[in-house]
Every structure is written in C-alpha cells, then in structure tokens.
Rosetta silent file (secondary structure, phi, psi, omega in degrees, C-alpha in Angstrom):
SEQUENCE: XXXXXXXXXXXXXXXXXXXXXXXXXXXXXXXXXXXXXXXXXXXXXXXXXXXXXXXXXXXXXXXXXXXXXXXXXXXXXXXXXXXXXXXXXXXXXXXXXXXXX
SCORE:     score description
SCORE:     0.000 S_00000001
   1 L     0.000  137.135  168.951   16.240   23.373   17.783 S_00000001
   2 L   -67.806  144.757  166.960   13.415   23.861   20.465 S_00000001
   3 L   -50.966  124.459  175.963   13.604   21.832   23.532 S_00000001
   4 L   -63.066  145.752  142.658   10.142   19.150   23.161 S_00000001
   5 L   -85.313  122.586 -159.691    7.292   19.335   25.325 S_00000001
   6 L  -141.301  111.421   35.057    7.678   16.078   26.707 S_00000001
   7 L   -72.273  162.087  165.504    5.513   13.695   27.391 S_00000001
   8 L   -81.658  124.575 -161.191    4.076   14.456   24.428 S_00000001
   9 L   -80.130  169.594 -172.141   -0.137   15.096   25.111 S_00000001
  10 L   -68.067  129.493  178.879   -2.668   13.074   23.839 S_00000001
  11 L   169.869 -172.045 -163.570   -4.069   14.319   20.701 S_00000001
  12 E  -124.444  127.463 -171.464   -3.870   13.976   17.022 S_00000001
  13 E  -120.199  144.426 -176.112   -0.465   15.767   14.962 S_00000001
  14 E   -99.559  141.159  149.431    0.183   16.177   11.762 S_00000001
  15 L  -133.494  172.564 -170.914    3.856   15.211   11.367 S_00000001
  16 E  -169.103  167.703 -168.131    7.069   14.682    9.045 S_00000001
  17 L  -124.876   23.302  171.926   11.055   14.297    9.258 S_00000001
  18 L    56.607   30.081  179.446   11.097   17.122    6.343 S_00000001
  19 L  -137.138 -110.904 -152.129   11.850   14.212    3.487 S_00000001
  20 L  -116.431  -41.180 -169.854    9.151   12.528    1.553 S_00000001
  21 L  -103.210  150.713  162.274    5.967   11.284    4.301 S_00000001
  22 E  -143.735  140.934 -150.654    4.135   13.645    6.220 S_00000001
  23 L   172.152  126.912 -149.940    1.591   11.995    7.884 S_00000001
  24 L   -60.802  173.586  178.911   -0.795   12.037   11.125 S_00000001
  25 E  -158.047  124.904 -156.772    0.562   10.458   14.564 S_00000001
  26 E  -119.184  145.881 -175.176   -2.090   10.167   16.721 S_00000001
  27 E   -99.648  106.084  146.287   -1.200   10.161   20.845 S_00000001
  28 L   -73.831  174.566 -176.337   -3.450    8.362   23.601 S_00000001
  29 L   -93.044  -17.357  158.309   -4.326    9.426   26.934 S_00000001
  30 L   -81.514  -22.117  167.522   -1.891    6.146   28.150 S_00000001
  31 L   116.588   10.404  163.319    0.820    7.508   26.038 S_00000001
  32 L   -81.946  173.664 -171.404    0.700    5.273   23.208 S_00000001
  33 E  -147.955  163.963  168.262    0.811    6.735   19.669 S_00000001
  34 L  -154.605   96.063 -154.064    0.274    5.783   16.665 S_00000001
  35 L  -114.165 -162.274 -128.007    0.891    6.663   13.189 S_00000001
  36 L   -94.727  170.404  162.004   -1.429    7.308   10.184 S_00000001
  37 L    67.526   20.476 -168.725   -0.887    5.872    6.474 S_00000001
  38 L    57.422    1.801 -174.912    0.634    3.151    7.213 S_00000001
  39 L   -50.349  160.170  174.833    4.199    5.161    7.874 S_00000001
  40 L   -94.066 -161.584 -140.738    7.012    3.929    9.906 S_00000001
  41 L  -140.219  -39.849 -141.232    8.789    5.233   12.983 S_00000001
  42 L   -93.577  -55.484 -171.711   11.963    5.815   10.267 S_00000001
  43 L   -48.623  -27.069 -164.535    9.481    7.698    7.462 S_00000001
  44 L  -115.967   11.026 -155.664    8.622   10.607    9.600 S_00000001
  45 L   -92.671  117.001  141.989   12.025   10.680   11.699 S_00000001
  46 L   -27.273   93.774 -174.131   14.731   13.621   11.002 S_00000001
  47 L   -51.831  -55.156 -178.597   17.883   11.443   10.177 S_00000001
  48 L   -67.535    1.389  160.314   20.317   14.598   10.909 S_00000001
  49 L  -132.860  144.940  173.453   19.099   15.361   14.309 S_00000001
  50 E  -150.018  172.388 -159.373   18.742   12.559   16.856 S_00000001
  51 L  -128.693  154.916  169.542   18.777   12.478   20.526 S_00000001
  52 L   171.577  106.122 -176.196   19.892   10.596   23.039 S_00000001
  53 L   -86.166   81.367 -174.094   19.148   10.921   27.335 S_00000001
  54 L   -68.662  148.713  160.236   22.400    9.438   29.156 S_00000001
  55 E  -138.518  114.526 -166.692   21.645    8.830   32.836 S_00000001
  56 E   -46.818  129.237  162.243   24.362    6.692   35.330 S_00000001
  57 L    -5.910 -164.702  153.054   24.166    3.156   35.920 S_00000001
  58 L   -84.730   91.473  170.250   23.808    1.450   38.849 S_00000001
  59 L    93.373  -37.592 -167.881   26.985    2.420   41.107 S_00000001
  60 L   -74.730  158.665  154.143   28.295    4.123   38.134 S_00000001
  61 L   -98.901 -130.356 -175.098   29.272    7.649   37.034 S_00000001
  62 L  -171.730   57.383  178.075   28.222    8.852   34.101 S_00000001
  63 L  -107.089  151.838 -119.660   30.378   11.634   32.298 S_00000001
  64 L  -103.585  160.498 -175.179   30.338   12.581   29.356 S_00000001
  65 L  -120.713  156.327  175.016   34.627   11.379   27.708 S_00000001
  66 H   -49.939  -40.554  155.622   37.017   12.421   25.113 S_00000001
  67 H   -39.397  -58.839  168.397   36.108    9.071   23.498 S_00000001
  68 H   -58.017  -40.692 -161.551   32.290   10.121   23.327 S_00000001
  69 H   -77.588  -28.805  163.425   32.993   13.241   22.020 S_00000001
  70 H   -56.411  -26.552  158.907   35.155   11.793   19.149 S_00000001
  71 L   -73.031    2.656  170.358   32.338    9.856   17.653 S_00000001
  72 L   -88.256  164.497  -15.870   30.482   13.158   16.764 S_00000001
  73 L   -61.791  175.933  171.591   29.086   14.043   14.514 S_00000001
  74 L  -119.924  104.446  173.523   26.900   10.957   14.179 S_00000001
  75 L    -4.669  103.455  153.095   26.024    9.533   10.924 S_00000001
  76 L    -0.806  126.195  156.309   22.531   10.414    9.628 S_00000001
  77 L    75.095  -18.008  159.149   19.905    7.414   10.854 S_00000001
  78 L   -51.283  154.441 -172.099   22.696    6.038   13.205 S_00000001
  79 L   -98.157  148.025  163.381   21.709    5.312   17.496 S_00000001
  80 L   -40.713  104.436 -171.825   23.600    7.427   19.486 S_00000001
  81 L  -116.220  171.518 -161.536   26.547    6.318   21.144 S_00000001
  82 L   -26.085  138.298  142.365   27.422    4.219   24.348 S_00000001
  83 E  -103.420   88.619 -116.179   28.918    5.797   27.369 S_00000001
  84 L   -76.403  110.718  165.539   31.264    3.682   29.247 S_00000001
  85 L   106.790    4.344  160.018   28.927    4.056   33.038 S_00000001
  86 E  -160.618 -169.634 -149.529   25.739    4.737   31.786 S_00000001
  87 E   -82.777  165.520  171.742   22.046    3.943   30.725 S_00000001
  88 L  -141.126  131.120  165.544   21.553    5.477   27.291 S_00000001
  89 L  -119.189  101.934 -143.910   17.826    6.001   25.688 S_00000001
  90 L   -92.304  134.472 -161.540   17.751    6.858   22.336 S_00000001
  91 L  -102.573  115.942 -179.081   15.290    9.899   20.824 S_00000001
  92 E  -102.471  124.217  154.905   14.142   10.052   17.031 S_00000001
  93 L   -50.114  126.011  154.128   13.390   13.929   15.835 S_00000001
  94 L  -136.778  168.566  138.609   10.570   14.408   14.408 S_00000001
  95 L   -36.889   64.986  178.049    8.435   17.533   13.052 S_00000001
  96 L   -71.310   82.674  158.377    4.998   18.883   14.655 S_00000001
  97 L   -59.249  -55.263  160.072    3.366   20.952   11.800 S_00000001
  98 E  -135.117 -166.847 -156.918    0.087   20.795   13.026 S_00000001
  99 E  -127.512  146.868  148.658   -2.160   20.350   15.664 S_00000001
 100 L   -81.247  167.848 -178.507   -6.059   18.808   15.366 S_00000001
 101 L   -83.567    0.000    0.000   -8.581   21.299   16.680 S_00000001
C-alpha cells in the first residue's frame, strides 16, 4: 500500500473502502471533513487494512514486544492493539479514487 499524503488537503474526494458505498468526503481548509450521502466513517473504511501510529508515553519506552506481535493479524474492523509504554492513535484506510477539479 502507498504511504498517505498526510494531512490530507482541503478539497473535495471521491472515496470508498472497496465494499458497497462510494461516496464524496469533502476536506476543509481547518482540517475538518466531511462525508457526502449520508455515509459513515465505517461505510467507506477498508476493514482489512487499518493503521495505527504508536508513539512513547510520558517517561516511557515504547517498543514494539513479542506480545504485540502475537495479536497479528488483526481481525477485519477491529482497533489496533495496545502497547504496554505507549500512546496509540488509531488510522481507518480508506480509498481516494478521485479528485474534484
């Protein structure tokens, strides 16, 4: 999979999680988004790839353990999981098909 351009810029995307909705998601200039059709966050998400950016506590380290690695893979639509020493923010995949002009 490509690496995101991330933040993502303000504009308007056509997107989809490859399953049933495809459907616009439209990006402000503050970074809020929003998307079209009434769709969810879940409707447009790619169950089998997820994400998920550990970075160490406070005081902590933050490596990755034999323990972590033993919960992979991780069940379709499941959050990512815990590292014993650090913050964890979890990433939903989605699809950019198109672009507005």
């Amino acid at each position: 999979m490509e690496k995101p351009d991330f933040p993502l810029p303000a504009g308007k995307y056509l997107v989809t999680g490859a399953r049933e909705v495809t459907t616009s998601l439209t990006v402000s200039e503050n970074g809020t988004w929003q998307l079209g059709d009434g769709a969810k966050l879940y409707d447009v998400t790619h169950l089998p790839c997820r994400s998920a950016r550990y970075t160490p506590a406070s005081g902590a380290t933050c490596k990755p353990t034999q323990d972590l690695e033993l919960q992979f893979p991780v069940v379709p639509g499941a959050v990512m999981p815990p590292q014993a020493g650090c913050n964890k923010q979890d990433y939903a995949v989605l699809f950019v098909i198109g672009v507005a002009a």
